[in-house]
N, C-alpha and C positions, 0 to 999 in steps of 0.2 A: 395142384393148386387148390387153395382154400380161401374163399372172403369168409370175412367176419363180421359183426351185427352192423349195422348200420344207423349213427345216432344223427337225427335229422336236427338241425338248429333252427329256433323259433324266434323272431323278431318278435320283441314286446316293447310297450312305453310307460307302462304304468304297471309296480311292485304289485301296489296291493288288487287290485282288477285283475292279475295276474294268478296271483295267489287265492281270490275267490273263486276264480276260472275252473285250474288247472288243480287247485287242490279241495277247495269245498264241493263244485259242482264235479268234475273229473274224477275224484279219489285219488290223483297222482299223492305223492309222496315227494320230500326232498329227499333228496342224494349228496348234494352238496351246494354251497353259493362260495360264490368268491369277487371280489372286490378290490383293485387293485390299489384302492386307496378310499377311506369313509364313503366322498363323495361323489366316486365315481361309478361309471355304469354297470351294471349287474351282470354276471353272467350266472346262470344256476341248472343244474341237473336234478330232472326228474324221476320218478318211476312208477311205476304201477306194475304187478303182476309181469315181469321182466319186460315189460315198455321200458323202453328210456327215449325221454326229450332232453333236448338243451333249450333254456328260454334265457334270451341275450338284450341287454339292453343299448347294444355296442352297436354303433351305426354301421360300421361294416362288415359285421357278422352275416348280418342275415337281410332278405327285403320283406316287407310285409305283403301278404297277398300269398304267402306258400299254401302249397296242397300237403299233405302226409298220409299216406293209408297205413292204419295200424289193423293185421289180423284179429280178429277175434275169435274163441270160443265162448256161444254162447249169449249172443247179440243179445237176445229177447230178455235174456236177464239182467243185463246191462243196461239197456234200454229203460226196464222197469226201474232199476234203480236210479237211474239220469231222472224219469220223471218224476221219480216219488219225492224227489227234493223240489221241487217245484223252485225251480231255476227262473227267474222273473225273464233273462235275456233270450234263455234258448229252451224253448221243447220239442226238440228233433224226434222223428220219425224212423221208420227202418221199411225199407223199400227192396224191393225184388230186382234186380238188373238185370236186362236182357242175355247177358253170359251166365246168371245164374249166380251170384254172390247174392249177398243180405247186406245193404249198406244204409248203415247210419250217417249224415253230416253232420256236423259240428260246425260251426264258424266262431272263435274262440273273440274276444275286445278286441283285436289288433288288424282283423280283416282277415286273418289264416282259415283253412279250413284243413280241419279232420277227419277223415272218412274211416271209420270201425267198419270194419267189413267180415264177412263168417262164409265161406267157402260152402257150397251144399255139395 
């Protein structure tokens, strides 16, 4: 037996707060959006460096308040680069965990949190 990746869904309310988020401060990337009709609610896939999120504007998709831990290689450079944009909402840290990880938080506009974390 085999699993396979695992793409976590992300409750969001607002496109463009989203899109400053996830793609100016984050560096994701689109993958795809889709829209079942002009005016209706968004659903979209992300990526970064073989990350994938789904960000859903769909009320039954997802609740807000989720947790995600995304592996990292590489925290400290990431980290630098998270700061060097001088992000007005978030300038997260990277912290030592009593197991021994490197963990970054995130708390994205919607109340989610992200956790990059790097294995020592």
């Amino acid at each position: 037996m085999s699993l396979g990746q695992c793409t976590p869904i992300i409750r969001i309310f607002d496109v463009a707060k989203a899109e400053e988020f996830y793609f100016g401060f984050l560096g994701f990337e689109i993958e795809f959006h889709h829209r079942f009709e002009p005016d209706a609610p968004l659903y979209l896939g992300i990526t970064r460096d073989g990350c994938h999120l789904h960000l859903s504007e769909h009320h039954g998709d997802a609740s807000p308040g989720c947790a995600v831990r995304v592996a990292v290689d590489g925290i400290d450079a990431y980290h630098a680069e998270l700061i060097a944009k001088g992000y007005r909402y978030c300038r997260p840290g990277v912290e030592r965990m009593p197991w021994g990880d490197r963990e970054m938080r995130v708390g994205d506009p919607f109340g989610n949190r992200i956790v990059f974390f790097e294995s020592i």
